[in-house]
N, C-alpha and C positions, 0 to 999 in steps of 0.2 A: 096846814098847807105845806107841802114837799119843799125842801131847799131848794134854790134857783142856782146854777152853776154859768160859768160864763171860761170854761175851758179853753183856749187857745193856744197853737205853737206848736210846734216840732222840736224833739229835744232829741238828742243821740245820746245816749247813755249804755255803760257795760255794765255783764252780769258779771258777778265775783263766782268762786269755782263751787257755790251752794244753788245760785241760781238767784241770787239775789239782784237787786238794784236799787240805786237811792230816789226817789220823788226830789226831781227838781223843784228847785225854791219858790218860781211863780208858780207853778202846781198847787202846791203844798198854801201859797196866799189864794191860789183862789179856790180851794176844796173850803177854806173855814179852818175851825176847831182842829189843830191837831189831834187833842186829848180824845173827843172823837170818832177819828175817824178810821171807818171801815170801808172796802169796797169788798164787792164778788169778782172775780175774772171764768171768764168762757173764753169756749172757741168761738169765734167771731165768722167774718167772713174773708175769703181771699187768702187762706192762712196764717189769720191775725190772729191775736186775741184780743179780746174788750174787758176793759178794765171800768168799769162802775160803781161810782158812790152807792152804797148799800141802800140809799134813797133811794137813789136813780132805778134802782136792781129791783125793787121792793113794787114800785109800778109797774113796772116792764113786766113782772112777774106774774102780776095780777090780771095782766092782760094774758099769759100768756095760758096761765092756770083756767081762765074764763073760755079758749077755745074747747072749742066739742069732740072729745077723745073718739069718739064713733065714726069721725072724719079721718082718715087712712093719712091723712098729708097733715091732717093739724095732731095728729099721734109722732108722725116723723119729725114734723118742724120741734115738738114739742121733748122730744127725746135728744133731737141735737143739741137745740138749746139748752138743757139741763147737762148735756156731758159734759164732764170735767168744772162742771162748776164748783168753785169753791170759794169760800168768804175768806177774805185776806185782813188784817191788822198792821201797821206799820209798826216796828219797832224804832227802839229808843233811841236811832240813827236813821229814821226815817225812811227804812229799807221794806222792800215788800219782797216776798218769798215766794217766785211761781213755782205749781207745780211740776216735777220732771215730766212728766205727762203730758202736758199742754205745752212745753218749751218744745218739744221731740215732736208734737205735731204741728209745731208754726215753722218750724226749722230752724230755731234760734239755738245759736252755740254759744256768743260772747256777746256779740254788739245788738241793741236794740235802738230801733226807732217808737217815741214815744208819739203818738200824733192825738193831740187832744183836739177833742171835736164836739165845742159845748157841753154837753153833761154826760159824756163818756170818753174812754183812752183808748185809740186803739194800740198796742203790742206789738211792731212787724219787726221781723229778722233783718237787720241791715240790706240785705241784699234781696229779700222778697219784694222790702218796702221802695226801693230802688227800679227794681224791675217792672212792680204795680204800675210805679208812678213814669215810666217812661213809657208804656203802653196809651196810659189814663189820659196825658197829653196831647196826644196827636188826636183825640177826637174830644176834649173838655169844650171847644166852642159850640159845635156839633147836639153836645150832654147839655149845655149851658141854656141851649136854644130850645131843644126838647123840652129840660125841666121847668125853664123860670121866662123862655119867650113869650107866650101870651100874658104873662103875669106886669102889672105893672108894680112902681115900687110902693105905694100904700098898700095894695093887696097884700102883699109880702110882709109887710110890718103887722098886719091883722092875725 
């Protein structure tokens, strides 16, 4: 059975002039096993990038590998998803090294926002993650009613 994660929080954190960052502390308690651990990171969506436990990566993957290549849209979904993917290991200061690649398409130059969201990270550029989130606002009651209105709260626990 795949590890259970229970990711939470917003954390702001700089890159160093490699492109590094350090894994905040509660992060880092709630991944488990330092010795460990590995994640992959991709482009994400909204000009993020998504940071996932190599567990987390390893499902997602098999689902993704499972779609039907003769399908024109699960060919594209299936090529963006794999660009820029790359498996990441934290070193011995608990820093993780994104690719220049994938910084230059989130837009990130120094500051990141870390936004954990249960069993993956998303990666946004201080000022992407800023702007998202001041759009996202003005209609989250709106999103809230859509997604989770007819739902009551047992359903949602199942």
């Amino acid at each position: 059975m795949a590890q259970q994660y229970d990711l939470l929080g917003e954390y702001y954190v700089a890159l160093d002039s490699k492109g590094r960052f350090r894994l905040p502390s509660n992060l880092l308690k709630a991944l488990g096993d330092r010795d460990t651990l590995k994640f992959v990171v991709n482009r994400g969506f909204d000009q993020s990038l998504t940071l996932y436990p190599k567990a987390v990566w390893d499902l997602i993957k098999i689902q993704v590998d499972n779609l039907n290549k003769f399908n024109r849209k699960n060919l594209a979904f299936t090529r963006a998803f794999y660009r820029g993917a790359t498996e990441l290991v934290p070193d011995s200061a608990d820093r993780l090294l994104l690719p220049k690649q994938l910084l230059s398409w989130a837009n990130v130059e120094k500051n990141v926002v870390l936004n954990a969201m249960n069993d993956r990270i998303e990666i946004w550029a201080e000022a992407e993650y800023d702007e998202m989130l001041n759009g996202e606002l003005e209609d989250y009651s709106e999103l809230a009613e859509e997604v989770l209105g007819g739902s009551s709260i047992q359903e949602l626990g199942q």
